[in-house]
MDTraj code that builds the backbone (N, CA, C; nanometers):
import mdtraj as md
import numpy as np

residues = "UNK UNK UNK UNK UNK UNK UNK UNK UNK UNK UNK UNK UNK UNK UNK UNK UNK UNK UNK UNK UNK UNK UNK UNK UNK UNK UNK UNK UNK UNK UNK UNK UNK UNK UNK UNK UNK UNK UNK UNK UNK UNK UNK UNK UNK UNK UNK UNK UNK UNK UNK UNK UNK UNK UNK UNK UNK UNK UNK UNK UNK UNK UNK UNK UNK UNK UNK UNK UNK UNK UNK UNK UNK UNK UNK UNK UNK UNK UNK UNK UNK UNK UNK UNK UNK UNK UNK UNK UNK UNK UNK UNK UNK UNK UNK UNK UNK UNK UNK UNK UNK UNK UNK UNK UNK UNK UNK UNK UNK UNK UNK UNK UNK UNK UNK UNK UNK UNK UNK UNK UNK UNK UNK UNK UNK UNK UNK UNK UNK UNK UNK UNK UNK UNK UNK UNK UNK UNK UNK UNK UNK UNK UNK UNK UNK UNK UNK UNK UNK UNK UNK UNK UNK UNK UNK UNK UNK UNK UNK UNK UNK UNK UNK UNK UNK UNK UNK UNK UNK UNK UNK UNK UNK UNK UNK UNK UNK UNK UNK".split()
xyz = np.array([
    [1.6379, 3.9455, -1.0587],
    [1.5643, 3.8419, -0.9879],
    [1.6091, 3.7064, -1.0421],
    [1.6615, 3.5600, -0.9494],
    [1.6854, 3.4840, -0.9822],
    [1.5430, 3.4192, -1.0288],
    [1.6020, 3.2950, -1.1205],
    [1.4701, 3.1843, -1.1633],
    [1.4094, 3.1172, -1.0717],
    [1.5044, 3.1117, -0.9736],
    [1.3958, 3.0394, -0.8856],
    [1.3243, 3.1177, -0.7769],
    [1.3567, 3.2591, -0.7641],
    [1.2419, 3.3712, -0.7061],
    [1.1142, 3.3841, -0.8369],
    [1.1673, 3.3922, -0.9140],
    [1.0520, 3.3689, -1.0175],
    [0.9705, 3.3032, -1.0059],
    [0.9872, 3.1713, -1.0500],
    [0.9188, 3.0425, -1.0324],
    [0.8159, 3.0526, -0.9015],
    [0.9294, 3.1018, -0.7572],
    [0.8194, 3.1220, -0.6050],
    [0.7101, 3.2176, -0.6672],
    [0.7630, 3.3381, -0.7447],
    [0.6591, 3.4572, -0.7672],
    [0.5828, 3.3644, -0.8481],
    [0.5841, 3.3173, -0.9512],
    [0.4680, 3.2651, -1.0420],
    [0.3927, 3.1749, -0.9414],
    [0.4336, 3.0807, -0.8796],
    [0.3822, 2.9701, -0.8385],
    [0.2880, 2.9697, -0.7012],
    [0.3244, 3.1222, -0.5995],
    [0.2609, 3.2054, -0.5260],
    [0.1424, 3.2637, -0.5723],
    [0.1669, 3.3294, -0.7163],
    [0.0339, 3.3990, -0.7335],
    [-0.0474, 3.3231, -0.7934],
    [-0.0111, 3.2123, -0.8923],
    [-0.0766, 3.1074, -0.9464],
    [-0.2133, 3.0647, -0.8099],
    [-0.1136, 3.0671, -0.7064],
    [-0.2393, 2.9377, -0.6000],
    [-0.2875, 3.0337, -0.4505],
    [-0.3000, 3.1216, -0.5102],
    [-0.3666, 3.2589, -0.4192],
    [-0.4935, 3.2279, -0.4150],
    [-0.5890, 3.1464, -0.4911],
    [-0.6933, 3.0427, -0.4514],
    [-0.7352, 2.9711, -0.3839],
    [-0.5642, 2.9162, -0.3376],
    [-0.6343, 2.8176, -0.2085],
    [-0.6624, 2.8535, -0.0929],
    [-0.6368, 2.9533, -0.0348],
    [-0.6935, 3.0526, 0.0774],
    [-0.8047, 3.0652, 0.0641],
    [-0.8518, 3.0240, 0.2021],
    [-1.0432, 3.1012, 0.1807],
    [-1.0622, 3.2561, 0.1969],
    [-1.1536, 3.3617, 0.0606],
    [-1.1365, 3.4464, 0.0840],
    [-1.2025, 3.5234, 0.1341],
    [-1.3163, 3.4689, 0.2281],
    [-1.4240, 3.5177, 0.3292],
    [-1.4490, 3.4530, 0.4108],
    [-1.4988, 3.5055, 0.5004],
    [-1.5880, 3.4577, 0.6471],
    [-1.6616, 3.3150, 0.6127],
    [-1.7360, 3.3447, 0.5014],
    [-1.7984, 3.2581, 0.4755],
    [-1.7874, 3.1466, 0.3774],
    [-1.6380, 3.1519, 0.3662],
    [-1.6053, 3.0588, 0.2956],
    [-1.5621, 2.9524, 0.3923],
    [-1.4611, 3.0190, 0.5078],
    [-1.4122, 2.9818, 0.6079],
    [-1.5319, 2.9244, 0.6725],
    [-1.6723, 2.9350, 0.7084],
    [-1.7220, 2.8989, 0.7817],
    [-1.8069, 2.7910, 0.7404],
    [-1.8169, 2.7806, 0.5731],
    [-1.9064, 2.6867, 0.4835],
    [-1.7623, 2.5817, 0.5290],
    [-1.6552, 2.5742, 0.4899],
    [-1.5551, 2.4526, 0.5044],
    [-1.5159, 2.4182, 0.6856],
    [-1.5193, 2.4804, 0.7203],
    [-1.5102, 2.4418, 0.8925],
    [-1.6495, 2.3663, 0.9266],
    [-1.7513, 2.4059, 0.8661],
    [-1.8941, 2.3376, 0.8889],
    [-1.8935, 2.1683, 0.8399],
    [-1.8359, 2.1731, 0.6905],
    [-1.7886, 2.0698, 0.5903],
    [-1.7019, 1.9842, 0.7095],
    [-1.6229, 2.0474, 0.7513],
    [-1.5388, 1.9307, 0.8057],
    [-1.5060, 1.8925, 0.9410],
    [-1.6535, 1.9659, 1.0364],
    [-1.6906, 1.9194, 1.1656],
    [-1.8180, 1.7799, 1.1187],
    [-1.8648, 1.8253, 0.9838],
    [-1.9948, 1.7547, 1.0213],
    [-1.9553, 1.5478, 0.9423],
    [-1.8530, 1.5957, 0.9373],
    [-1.7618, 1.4603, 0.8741],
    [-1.7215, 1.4788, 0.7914],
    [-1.6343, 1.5322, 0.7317],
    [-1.5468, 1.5779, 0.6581],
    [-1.5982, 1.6504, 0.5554],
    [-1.4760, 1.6119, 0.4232],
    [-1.5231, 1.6879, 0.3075],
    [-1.6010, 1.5842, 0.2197],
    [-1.6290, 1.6494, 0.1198],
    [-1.6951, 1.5247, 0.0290],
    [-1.6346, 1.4444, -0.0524],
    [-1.6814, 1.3495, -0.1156],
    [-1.6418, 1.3027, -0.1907],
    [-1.6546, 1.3544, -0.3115],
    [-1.5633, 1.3173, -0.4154],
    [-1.5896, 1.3648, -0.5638],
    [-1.7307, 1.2869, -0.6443],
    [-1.7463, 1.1804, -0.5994],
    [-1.8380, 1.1618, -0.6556],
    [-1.9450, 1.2202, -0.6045],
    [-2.0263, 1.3002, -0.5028],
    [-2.0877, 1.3195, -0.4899],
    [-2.1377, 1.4718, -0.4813],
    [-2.2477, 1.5342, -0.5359],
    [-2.2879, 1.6773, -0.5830],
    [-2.2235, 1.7548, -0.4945],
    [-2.1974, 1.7306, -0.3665],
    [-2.1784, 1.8694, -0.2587],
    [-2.0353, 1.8967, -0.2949],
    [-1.9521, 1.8872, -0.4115],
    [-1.8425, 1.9922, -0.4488],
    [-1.8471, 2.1395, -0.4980],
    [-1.8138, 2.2123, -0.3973],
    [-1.8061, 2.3228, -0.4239],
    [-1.7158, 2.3803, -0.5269],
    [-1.7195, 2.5032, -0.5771],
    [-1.6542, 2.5146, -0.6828],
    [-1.5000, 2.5841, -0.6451],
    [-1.5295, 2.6059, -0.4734],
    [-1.3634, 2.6139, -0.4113],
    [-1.3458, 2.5144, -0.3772],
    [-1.3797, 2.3802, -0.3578],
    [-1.3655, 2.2224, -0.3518],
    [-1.2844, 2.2219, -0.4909],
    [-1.3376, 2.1953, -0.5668],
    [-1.2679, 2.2001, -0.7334],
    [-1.1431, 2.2901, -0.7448],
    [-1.1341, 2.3948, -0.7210],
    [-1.0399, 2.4512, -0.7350],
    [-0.8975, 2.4678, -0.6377],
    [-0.9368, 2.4520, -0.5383],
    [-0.8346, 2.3497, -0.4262],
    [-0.7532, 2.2744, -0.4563],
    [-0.8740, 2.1866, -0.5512],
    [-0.8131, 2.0235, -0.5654],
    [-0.7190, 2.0280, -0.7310],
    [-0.7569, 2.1410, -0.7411],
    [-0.6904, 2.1608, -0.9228],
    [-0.5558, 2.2318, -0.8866],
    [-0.5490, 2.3095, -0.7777],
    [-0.4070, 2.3629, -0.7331],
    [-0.3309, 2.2362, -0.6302],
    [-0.4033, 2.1478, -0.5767],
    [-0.3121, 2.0593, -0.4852],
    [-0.2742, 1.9721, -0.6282],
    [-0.3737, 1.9821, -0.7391],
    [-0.2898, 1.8266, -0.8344],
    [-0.1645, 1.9100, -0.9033],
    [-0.1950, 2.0211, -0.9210],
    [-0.0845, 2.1311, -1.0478],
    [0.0360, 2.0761, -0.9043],
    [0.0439, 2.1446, -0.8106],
    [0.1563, 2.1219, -0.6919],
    [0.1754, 1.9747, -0.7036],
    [0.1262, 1.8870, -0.7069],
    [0.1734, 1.7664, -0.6991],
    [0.2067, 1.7219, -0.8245],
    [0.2034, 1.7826, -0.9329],
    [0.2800, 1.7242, -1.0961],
    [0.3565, 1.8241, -1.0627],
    [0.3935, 1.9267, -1.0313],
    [0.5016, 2.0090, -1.0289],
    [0.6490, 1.9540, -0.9567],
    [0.5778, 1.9214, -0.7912],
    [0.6980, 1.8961, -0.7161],
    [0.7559, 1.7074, -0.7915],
    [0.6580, 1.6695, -0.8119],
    [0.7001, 1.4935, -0.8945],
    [0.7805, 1.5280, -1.0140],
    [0.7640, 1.6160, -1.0686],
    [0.8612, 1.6583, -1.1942],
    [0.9735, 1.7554, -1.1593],
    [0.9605, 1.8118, -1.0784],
    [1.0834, 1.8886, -1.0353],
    [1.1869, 1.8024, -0.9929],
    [1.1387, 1.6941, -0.8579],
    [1.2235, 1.5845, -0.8092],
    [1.2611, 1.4992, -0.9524],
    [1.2141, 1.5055, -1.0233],
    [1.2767, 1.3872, -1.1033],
    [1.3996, 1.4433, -1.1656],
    [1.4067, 1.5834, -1.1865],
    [1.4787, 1.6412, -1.2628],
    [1.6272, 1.7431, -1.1852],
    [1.5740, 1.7225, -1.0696],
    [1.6395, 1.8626, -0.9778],
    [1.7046, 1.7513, -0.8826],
    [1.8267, 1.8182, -0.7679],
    [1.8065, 1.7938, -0.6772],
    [1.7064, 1.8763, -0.5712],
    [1.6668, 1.7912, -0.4269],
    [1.5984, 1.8838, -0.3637],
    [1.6467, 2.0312, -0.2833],
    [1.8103, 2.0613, -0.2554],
    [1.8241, 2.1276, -0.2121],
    [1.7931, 2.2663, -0.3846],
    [1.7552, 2.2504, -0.4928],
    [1.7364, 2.3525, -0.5869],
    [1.5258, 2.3869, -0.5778],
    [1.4710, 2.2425, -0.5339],
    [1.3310, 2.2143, -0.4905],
    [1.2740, 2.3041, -0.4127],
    [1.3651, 2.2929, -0.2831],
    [1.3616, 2.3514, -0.1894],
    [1.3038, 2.5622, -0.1937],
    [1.3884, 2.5414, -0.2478],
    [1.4267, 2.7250, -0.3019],
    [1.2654, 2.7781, -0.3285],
    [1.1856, 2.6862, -0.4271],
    [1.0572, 2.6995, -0.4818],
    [0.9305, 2.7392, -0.3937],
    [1.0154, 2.6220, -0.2887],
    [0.8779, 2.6295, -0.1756],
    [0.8400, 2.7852, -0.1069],
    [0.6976, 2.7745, -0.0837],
    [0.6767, 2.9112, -0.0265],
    [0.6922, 2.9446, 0.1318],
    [0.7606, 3.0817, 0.1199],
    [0.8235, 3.0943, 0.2624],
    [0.7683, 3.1150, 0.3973],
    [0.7287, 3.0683, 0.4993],
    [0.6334, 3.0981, 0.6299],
    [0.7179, 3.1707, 0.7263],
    [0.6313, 3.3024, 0.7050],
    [0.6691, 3.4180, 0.8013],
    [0.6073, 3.4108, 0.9393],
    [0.5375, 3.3979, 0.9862],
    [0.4384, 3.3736, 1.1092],
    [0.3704, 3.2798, 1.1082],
    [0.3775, 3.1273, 1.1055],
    [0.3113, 3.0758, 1.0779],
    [0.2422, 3.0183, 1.2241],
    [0.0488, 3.0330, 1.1968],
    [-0.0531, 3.0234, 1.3001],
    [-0.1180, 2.8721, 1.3095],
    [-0.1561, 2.8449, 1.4461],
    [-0.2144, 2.6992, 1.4281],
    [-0.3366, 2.6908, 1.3357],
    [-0.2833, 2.5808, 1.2626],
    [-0.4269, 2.5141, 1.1730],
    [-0.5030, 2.4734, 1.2244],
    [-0.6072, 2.4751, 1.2071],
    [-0.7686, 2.4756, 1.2282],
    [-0.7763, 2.3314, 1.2298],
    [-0.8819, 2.2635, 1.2474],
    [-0.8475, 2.1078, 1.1987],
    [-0.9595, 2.1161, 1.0755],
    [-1.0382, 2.2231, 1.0348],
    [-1.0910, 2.1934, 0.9111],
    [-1.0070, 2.2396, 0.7880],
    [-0.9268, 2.3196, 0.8399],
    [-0.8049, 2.3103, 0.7061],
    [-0.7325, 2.2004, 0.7322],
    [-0.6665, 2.1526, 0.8215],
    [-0.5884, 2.0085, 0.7882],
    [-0.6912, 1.8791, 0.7258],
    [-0.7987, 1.9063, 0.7273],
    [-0.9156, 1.7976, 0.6915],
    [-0.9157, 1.8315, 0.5149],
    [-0.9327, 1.9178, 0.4746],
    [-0.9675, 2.0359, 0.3751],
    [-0.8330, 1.9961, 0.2513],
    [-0.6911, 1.9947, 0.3399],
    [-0.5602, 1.9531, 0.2756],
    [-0.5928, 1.7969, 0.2473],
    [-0.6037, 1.6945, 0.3357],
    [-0.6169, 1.5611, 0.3643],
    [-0.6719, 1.5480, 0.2376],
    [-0.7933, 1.6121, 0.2594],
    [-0.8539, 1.5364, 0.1368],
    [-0.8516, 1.5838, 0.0037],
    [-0.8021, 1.6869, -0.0451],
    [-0.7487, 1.7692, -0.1513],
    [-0.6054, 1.6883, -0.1874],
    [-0.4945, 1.6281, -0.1306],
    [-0.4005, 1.5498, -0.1551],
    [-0.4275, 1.4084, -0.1704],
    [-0.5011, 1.3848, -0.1054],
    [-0.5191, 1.2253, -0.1342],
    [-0.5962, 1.2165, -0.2388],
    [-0.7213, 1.2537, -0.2651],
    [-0.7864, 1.2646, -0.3808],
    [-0.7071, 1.3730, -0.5129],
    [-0.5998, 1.4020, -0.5310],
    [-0.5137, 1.4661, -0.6391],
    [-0.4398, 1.3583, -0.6698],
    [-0.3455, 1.3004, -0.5905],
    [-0.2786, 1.2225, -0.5733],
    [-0.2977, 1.1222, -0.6476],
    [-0.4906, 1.0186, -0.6732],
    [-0.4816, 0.9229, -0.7431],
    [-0.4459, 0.9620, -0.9121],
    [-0.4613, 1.1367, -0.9413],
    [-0.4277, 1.1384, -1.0617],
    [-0.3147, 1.2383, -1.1015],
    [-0.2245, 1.1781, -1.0395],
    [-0.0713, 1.3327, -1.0086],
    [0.0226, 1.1965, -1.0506],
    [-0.0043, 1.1123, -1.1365],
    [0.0657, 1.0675, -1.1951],
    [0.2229, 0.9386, -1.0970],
    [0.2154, 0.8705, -1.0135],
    [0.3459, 0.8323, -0.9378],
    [0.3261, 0.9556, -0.8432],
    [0.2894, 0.9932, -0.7686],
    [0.3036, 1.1347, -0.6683],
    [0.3540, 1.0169, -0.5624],
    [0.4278, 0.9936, -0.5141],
    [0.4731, 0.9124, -0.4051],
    [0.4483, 0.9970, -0.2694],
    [0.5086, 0.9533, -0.1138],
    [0.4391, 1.0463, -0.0041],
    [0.5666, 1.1918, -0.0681],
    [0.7105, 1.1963, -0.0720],
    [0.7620, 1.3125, -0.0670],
    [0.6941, 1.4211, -0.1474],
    [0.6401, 1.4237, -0.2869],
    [0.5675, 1.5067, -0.3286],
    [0.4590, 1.6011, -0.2957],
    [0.3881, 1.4619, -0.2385],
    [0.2236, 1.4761, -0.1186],
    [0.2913, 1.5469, -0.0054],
    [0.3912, 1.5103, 0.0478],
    [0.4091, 1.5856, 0.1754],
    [0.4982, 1.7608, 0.0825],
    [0.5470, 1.7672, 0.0548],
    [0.5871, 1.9109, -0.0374],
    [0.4827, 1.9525, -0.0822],
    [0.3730, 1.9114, -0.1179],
    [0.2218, 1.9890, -0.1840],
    [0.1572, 2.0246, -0.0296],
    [0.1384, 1.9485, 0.0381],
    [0.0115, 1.9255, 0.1738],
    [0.1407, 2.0827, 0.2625],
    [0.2670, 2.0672, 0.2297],
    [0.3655, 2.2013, 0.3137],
    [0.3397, 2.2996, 0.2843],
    [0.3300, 2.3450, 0.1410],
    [0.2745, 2.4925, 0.0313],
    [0.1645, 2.4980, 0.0220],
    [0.0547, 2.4186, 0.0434],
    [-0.0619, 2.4643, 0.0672],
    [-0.1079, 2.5247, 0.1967],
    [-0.0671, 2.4470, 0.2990],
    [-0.0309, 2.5255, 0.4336],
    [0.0041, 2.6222, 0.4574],
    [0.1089, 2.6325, 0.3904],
    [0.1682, 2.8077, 0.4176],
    [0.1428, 2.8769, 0.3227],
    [0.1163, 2.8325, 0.1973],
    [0.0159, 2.9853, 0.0968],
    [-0.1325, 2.9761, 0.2004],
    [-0.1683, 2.8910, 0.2993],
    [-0.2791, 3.0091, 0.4069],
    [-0.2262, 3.0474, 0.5286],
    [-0.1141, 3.0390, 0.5611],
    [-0.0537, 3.0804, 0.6801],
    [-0.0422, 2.9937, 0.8073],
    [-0.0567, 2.8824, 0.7820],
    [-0.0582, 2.8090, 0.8608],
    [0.1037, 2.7045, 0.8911],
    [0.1299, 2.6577, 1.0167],
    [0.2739, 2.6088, 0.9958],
    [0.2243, 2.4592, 0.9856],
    [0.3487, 2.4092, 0.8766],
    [0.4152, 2.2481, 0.9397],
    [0.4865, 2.2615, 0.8733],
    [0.5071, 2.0771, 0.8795],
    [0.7062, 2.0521, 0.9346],
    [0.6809, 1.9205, 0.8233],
    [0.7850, 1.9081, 0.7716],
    [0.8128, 1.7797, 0.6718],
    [0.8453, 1.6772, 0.7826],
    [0.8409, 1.5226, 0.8048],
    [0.9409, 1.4497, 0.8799],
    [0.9285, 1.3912, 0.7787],
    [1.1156, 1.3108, 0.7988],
    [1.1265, 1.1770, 0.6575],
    [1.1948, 1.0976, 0.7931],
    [1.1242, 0.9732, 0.7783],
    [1.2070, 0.9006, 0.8576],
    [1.2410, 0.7836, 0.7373],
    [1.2958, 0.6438, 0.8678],
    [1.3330, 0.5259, 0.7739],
    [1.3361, 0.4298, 0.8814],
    [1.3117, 0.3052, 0.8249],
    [1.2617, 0.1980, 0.9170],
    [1.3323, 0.0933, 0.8097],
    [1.3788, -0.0756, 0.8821],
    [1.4155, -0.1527, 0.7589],
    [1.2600, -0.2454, 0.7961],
    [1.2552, -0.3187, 0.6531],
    [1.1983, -0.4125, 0.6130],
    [1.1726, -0.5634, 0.6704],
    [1.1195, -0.6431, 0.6843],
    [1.1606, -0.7566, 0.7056],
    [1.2889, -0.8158, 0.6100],
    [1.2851, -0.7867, 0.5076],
    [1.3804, -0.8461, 0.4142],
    [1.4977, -0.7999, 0.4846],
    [1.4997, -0.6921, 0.5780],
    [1.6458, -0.5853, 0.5825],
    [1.6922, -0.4935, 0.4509],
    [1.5502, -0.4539, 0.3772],
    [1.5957, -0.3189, 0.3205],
    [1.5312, -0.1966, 0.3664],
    [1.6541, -0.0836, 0.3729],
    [1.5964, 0.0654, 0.3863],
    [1.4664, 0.0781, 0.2993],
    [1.3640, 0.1311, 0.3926],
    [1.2216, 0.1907, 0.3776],
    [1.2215, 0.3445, 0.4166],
    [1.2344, 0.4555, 0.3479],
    [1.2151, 0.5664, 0.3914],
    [1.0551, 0.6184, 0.3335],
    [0.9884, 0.7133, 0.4612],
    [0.8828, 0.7842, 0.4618],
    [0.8745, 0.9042, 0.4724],
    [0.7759, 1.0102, 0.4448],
    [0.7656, 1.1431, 0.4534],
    [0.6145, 1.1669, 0.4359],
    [0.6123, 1.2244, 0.5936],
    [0.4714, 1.2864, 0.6114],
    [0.4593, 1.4126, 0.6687],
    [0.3879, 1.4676, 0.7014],
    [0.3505, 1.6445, 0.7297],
    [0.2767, 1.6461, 0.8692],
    [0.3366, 1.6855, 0.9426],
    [0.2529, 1.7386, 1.0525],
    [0.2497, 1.8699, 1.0901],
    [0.1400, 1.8969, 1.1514],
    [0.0907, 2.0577, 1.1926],
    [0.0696, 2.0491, 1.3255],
    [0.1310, 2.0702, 1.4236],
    [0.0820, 2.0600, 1.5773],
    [0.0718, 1.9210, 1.6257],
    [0.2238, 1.8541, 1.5924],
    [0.2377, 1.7461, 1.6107],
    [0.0844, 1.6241, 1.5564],
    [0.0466, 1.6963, 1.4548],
    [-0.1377, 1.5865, 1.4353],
    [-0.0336, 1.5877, 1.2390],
    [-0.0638, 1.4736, 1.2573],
    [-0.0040, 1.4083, 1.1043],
    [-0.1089, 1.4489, 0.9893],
    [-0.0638, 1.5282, 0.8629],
    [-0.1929, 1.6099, 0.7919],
    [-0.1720, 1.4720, 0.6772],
    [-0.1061, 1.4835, 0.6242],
    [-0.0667, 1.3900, 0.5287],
    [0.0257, 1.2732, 0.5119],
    [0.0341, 1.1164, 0.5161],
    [0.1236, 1.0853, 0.4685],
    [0.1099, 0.9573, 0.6307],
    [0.0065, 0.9614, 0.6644],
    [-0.0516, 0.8196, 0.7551],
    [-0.1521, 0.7456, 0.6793],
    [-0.1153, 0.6961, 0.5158],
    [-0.2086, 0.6015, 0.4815],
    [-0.1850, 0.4242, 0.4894],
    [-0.2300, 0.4386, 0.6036],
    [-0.2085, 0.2478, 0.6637],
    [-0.0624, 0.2144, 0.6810],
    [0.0310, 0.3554, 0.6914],
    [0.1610, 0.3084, 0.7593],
    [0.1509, 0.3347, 0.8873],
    [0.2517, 0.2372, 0.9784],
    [0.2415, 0.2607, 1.1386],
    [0.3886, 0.3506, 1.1310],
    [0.3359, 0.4518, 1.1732],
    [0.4634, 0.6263, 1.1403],
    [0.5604, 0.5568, 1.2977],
    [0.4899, 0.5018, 1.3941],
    [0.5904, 0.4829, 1.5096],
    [0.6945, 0.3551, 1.4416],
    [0.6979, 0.2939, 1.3766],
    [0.8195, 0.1832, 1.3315],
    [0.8448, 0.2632, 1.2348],
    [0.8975, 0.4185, 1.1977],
    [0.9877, 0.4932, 1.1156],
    [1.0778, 0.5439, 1.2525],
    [1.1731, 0.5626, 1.2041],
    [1.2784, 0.6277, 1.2875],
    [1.2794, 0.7753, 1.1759],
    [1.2618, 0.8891, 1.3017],
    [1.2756, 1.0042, 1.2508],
    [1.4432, 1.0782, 1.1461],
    [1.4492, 1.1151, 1.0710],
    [1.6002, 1.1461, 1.0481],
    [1.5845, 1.3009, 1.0616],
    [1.4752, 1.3771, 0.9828],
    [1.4752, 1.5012, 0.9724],
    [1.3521, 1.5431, 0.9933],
    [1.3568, 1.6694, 1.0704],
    [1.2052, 1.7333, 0.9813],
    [1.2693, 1.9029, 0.9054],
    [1.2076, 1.8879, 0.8075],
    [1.1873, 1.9867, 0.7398],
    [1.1607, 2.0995, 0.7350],
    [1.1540, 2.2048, 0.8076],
    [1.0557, 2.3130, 0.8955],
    [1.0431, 2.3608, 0.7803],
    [0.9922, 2.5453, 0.8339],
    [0.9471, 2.6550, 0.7646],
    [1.0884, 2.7131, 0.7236],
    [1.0612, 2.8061, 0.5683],
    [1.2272, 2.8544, 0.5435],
    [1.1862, 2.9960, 0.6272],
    [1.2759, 3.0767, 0.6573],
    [1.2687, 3.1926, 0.6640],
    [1.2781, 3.3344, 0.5808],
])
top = md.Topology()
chain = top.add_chain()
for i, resn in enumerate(residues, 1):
    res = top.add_residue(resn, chain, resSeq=i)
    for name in ("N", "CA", "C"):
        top.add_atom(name, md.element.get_by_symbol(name[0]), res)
traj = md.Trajectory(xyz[None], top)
């Protein structure tokens, strides 16, 4: 077995958590995030799969920020977990991700969007659900290259629309599912 099937095996079974593993887990967080989302951290209604969500989206987001610093991404890549069938997301799991990345994010150390969008992709598909990386690039007023990377699931942007206008990026890639 290569190191980096390893690493997928460790890093797969590590976050076998973030899946809801009942009816009623599924139906306590779909409730959570029809009735306006999820909560906030500061406030009591964190569940203790709220917490633990958010402790596997920050581990994924110091992981992929330290991998990029050190790797290129086509060795990154390899890590990510693989989507075999992947089914439409719910919009209380894309709500559920949203706010599990953005709230990791203020303490994932520099997590810039490529990280956030590589965490918000593997959390998706460790529950079976599909999306797609896009990185686009847009210039500046100054005239310098600006590149972005955000996540969408059914063309609905999960991660990586915070107060940028995504239509002045020009698309270059998206990222899909590996096989």
């Amino acid at each position: 077995m290569h190191s980096h099937q390893r690493w997928r095996t460790r890093l797969m079974w590590a976050l076998r958590i973030v899946a809801p593993t009942s009816r009623a887990c599924s139906r306590t967080l779909r409730a959570r995030a029809l009735s306006g989302g999820m909560p906030s951290a500061r406030k009591r209604g964190v569940s203790l799969a709220d917490v633990r969500y958010l402790t596997a989206t920050w581990a994924l987001l110091v992981f992929y920020r330290i991998a990029l610093a050190f790797a290129p991404y086509r060795l990154v890549r390899r890590v990510l977990p693989v989507q075999r069938t992947p089914r439409t997301a719910p919009s209380w799991a894309l709500a559920r991700t949203r706010w599990a990345v953005s709230n990791a994010a203020r303490a994932a150390f520099g997590a810039t969007c490529l990280p956030q969008a590589l965490a918000a992709n593997a959390l998706l598909s460790l529950q079976g659900y599909g999306s797609v990386i896009r990185i686009g690039v847009r210039r500046s007023e100054s005239g310098a290259v600006q590149a972005h990377a955000w996540v969408l699931s059914d063309d609905r942007v999960v991660v990586g629309d915070d107060g940028e206008c995504l239509e002045s990026f020009t698309p270059l890639t998206d990222l899909g599912p590996r096989a």
